[in-house]
Structures are given as structure tokens and as C-alpha cells.
C-alpha atoms as an extended CHARMM CRD file, in Angstrom:
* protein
*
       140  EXT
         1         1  UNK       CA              2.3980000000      -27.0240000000       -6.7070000000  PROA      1               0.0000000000
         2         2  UNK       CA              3.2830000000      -25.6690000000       -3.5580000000  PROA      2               0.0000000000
         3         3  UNK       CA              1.9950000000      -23.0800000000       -1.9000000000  PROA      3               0.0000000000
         4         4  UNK       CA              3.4770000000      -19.3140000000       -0.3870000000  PROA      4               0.0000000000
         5         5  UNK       CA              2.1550000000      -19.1300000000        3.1070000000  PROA      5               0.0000000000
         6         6  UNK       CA              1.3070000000      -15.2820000000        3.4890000000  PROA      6               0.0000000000
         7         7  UNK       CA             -0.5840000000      -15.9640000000        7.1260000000  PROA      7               0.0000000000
         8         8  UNK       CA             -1.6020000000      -18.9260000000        9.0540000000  PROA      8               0.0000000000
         9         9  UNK       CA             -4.7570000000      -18.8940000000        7.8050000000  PROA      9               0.0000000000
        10        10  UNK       CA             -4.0910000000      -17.4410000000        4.0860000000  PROA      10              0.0000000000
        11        11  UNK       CA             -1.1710000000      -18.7590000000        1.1360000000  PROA      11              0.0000000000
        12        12  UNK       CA             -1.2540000000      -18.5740000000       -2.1900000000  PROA      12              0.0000000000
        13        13  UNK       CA             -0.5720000000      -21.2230000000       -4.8730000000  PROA      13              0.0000000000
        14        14  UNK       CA              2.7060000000      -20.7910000000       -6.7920000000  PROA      14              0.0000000000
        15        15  UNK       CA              0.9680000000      -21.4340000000      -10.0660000000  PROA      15              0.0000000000
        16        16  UNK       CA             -1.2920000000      -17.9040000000       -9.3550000000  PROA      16              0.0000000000
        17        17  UNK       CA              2.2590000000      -16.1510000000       -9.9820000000  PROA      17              0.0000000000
        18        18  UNK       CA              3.6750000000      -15.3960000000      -13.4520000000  PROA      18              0.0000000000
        19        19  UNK       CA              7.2950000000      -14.0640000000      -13.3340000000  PROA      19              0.0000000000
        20        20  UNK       CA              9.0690000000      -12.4530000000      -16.3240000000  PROA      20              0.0000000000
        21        21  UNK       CA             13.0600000000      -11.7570000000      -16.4480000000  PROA      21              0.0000000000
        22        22  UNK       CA             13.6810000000       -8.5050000000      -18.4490000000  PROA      22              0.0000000000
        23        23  UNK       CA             16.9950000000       -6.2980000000      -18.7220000000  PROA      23              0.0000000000
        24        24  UNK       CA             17.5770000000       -3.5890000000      -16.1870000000  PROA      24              0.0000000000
        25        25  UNK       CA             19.0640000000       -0.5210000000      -15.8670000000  PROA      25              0.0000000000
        26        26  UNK       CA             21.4460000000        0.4830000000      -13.4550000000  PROA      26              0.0000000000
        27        27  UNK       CA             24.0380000000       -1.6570000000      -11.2370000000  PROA      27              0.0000000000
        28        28  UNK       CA             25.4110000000       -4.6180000000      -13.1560000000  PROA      28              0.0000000000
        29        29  UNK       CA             28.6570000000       -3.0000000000      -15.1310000000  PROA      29              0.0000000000
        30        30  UNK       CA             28.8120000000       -4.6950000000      -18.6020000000  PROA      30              0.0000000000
        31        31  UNK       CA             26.6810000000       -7.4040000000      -17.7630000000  PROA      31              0.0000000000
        32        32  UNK       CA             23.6850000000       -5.3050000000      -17.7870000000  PROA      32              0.0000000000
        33        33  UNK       CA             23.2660000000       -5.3080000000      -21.4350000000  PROA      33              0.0000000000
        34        34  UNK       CA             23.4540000000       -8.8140000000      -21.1970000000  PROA      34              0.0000000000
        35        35  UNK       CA             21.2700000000      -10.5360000000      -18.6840000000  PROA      35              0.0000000000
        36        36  UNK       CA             18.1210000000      -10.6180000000      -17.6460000000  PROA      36              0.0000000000
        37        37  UNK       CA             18.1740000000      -10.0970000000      -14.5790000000  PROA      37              0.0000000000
        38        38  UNK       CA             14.8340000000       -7.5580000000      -13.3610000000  PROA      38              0.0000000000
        39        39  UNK       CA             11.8660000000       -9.6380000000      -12.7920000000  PROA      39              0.0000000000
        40        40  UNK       CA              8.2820000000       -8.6560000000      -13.2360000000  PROA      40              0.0000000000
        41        41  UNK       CA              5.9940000000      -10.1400000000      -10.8880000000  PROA      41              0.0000000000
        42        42  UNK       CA              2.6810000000      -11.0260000000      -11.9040000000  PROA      42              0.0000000000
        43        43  UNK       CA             -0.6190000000      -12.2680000000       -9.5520000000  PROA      43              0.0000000000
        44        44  UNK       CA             -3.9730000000      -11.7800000000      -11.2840000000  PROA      44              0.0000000000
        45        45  UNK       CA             -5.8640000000      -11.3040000000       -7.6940000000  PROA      45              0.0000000000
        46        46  UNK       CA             -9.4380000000      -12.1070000000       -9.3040000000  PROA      46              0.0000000000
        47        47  UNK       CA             -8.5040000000      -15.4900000000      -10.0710000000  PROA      47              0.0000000000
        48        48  UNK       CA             -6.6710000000      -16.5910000000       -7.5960000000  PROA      48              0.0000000000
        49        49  UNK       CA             -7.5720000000      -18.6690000000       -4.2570000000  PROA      49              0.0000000000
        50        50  UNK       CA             -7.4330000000      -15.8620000000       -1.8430000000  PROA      50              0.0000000000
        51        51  UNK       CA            -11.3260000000      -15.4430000000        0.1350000000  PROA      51              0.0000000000
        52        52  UNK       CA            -12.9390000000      -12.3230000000       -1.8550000000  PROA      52              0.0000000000
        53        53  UNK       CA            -12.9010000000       -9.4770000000        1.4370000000  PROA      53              0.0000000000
        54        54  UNK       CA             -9.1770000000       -9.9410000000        0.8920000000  PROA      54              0.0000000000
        55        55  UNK       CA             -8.9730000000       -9.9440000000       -3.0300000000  PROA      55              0.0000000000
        56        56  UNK       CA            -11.0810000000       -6.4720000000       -2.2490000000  PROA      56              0.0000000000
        57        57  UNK       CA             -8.6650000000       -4.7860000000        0.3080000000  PROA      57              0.0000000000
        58        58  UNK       CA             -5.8620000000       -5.5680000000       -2.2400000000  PROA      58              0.0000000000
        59        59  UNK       CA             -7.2330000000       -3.9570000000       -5.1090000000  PROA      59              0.0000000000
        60        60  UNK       CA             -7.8110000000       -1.0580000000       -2.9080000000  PROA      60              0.0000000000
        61        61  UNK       CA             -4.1780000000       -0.8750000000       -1.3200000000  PROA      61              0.0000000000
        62        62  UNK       CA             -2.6500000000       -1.8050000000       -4.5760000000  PROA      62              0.0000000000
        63        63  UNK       CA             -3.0100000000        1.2140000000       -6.6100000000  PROA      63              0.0000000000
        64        64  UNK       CA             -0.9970000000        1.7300000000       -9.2590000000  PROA      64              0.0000000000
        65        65  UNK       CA              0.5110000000       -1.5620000000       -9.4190000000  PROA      65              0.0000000000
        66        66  UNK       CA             -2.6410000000       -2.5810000000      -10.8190000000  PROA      66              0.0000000000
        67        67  UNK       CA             -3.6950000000       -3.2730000000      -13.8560000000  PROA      67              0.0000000000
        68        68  UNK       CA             -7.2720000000       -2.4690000000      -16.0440000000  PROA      68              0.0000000000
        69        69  UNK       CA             -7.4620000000       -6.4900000000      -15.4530000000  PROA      69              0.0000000000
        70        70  UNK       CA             -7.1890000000       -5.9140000000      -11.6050000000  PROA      70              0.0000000000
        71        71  UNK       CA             -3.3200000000       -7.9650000000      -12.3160000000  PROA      71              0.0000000000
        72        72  UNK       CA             -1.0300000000       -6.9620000000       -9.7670000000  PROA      72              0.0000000000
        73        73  UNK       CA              2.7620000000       -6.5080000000      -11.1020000000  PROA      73              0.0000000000
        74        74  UNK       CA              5.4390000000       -5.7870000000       -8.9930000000  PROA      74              0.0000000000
        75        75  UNK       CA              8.8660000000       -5.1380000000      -10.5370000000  PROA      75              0.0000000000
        76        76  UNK       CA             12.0680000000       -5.9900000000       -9.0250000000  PROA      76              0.0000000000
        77        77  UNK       CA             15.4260000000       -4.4040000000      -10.2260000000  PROA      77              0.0000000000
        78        78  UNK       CA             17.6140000000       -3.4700000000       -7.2810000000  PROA      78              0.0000000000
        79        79  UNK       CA             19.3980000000       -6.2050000000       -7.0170000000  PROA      79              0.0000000000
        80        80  UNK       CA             22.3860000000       -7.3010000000       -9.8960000000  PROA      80              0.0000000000
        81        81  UNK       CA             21.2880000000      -11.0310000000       -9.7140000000  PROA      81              0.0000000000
        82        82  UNK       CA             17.6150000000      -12.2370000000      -10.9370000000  PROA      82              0.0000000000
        83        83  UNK       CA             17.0720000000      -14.4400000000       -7.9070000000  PROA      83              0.0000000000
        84        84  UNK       CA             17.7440000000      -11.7490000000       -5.4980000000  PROA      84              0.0000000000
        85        85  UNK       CA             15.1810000000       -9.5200000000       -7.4760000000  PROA      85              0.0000000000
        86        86  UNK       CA             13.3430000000      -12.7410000000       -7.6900000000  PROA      86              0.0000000000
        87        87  UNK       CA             12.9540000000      -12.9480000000       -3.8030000000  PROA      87              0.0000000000
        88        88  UNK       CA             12.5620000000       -9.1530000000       -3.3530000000  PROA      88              0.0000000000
        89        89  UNK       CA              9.6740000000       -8.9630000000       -5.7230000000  PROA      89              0.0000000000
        90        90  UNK       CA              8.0560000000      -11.8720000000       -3.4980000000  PROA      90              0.0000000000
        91        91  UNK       CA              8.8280000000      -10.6450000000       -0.6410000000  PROA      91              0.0000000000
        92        92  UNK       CA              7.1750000000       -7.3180000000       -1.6680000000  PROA      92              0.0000000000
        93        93  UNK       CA              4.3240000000       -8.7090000000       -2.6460000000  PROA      93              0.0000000000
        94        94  UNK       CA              3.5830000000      -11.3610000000        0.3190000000  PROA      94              0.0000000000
        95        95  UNK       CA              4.0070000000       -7.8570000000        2.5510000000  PROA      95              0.0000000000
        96        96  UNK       CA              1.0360000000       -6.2320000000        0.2220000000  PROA      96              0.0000000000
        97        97  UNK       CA             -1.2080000000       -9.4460000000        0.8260000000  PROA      97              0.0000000000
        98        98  UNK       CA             -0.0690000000       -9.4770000000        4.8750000000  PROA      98              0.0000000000
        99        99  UNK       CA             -1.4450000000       -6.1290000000        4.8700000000  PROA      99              0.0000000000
       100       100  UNK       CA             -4.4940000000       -6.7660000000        2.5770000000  PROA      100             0.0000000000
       101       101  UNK       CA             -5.5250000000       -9.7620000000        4.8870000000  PROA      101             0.0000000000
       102       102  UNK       CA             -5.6570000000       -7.6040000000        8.5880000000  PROA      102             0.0000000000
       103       103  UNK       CA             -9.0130000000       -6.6020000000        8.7480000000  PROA      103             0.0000000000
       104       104  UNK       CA             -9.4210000000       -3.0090000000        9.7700000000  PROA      104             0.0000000000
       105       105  UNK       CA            -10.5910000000       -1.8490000000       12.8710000000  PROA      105             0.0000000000
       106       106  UNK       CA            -14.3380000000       -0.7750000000       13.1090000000  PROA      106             0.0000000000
       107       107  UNK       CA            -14.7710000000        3.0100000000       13.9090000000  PROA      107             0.0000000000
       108       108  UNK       CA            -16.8000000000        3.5700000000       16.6170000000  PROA      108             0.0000000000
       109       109  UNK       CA            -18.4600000000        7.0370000000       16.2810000000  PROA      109             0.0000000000
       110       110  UNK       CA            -17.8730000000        9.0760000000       19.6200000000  PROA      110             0.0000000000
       111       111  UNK       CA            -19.3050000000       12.1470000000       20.5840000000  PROA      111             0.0000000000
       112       112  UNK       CA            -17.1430000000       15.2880000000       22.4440000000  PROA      112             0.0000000000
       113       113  UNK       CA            -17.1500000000       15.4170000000       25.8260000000  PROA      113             0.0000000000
       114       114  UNK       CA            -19.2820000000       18.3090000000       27.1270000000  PROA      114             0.0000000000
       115       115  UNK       CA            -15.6880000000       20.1390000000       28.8340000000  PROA      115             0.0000000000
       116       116  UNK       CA            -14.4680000000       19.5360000000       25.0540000000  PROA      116             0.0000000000
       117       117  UNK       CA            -17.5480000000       21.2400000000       23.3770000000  PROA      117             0.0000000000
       118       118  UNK       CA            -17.2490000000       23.8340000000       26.2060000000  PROA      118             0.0000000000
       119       119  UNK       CA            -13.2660000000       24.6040000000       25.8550000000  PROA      119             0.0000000000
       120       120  UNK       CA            -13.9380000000       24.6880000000       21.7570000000  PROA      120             0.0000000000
       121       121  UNK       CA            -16.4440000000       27.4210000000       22.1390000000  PROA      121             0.0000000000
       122       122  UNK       CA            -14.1990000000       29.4110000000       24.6430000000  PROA      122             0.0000000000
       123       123  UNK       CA            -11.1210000000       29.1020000000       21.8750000000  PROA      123             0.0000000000
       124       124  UNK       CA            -13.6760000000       30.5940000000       19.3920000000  PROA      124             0.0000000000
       125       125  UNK       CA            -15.1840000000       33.5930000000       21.5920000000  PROA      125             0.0000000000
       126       126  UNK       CA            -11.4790000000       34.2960000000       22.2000000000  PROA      126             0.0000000000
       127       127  UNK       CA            -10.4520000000       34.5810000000       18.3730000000  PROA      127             0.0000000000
       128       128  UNK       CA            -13.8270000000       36.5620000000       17.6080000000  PROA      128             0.0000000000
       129       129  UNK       CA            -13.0700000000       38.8560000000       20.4670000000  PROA      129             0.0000000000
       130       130  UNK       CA             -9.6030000000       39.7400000000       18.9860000000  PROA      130             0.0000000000
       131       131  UNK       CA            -10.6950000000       40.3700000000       15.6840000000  PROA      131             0.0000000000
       132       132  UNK       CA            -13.6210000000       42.1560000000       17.0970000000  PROA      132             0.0000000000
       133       133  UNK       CA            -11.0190000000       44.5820000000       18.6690000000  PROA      133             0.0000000000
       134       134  UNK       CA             -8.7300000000       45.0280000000       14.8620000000  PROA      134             0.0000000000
       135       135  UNK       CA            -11.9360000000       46.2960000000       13.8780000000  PROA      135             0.0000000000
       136       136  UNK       CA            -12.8380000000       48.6740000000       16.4400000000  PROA      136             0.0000000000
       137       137  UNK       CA            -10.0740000000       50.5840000000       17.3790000000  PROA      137             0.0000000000
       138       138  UNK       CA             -7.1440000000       49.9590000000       14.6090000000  PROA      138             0.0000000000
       139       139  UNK       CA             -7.4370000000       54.0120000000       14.0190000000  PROA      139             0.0000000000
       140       140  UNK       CA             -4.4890000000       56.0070000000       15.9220000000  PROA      140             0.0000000000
């Protein structure tokens, strides 16, 4: 079978995905009651080949499009033909995976500088100061 290329280093076998044609609503005129031309994109992400950090930062950017059975469906109905929904819903979901597979930065914690610490306390004797002086004097 061959394989989707997602990054140099990651692809996916083209047996992992399971497509299904139903009918869809909207452009199409008559031939919308017809054919089937929205397609449901299937990739159980569990079983596929991907390495497992990635499988994890899937699930958690997928979100709804997942299922109990962590299966990720896309659905494709904008176009009026099933192989341009066919290559939208694949396109779709090679951008989820090119996102899934960047690793995220590591977050350095960083302290304020002293000036910031300084300039923060300032700001807040300021604001107590003018509140200080509704209460005091606010009687004519």
C-alpha cells in the first residue's frame, strides 16, 4: 500500500484510512439527492504506525473529531464532487497530524526583573491611593 507522507520523517499507510461516501446537503442542485458525494474520513490513531508522543498530541488537538475509540473522523462536504471532498478531507487531516508531529517548545520559567517587580508595585500604590482618596473626602 502506499504511504501519505505527512513530514519527512512521519507518513501514514493508506490502509490506516477508512473513507465512507454519504449524501450531502447543500450545493449540488438535483443531483444532491442522488450521489454520494460527502466523504467521512476515518483514521483510528491507536492503531496506526505513527510513534506514540505523536498519537498523544493528536488525541489532544483533535477534540471533538474524536471518537470514545480515540477514531478520528473528519467529514468533507463542501465540495459538489466526492473526490474534491475526498482530497479536502485528506488534506485536513494530514494538516492535524503536521501539527500533532511539531513538538512544542519547552517553557522556561523566568522570574520578573527587579525594575518590573518595582514598576508593578508603583501601579498598585497608585490605584490604592485613589481609592484611598473616594473614601476620604467624597462628602461635599
Amino acid at each position: 500500500m502506499p504511504a501519505i507522507r505527512v513530514t519527512d520523517t512521519v507518513s501514514i499507510d493508506e490502509a490506516d484510512l477508512v473513507e465512507r461516501f454519504v449524501r450531502a446537503s447543500g450545493p449540488g442542485g438535483q443531483n444532491v439527492n442522488k450521489v454520494s458525494s460527502a466523504v467521512e474520513l476515518r483514521f483510528d490513531v491507536r492503531a496506526s504506525s505513527l510513534p506514540p508522543e505523536i498519537q498523544d498530541r493528536l488525541i489532544a488537538i483533535a477534540g471533538h473529531r474524536l471518537t470514545d475509540d480515540e477514531v478520528l473522523v473528519i467529514n468533507s462536504r463542501e465540495h459538489r464532487t466526492q473526490a474534491q471532498n475526498r482530497e479536502a478531507a485528506r488534506a485536513r487531516l494530514i494538516a492535524l497530524l503536521r501539527h500533532a508531529a511539531r513538538r512544542p517548545k519547552t517553557r522556561r520559567p523566568t522570574k520578573p526583573s527587579a525594575g518590573a517587580r518595582e514598576r508593578r508595585l508603583d501601579a498598585k500604590k497608585r490605584r490604592g491611593a485613589v481609592k484611598a482618596a473616594r473614601r476620604q473626602g467624597g462628602e461635599d
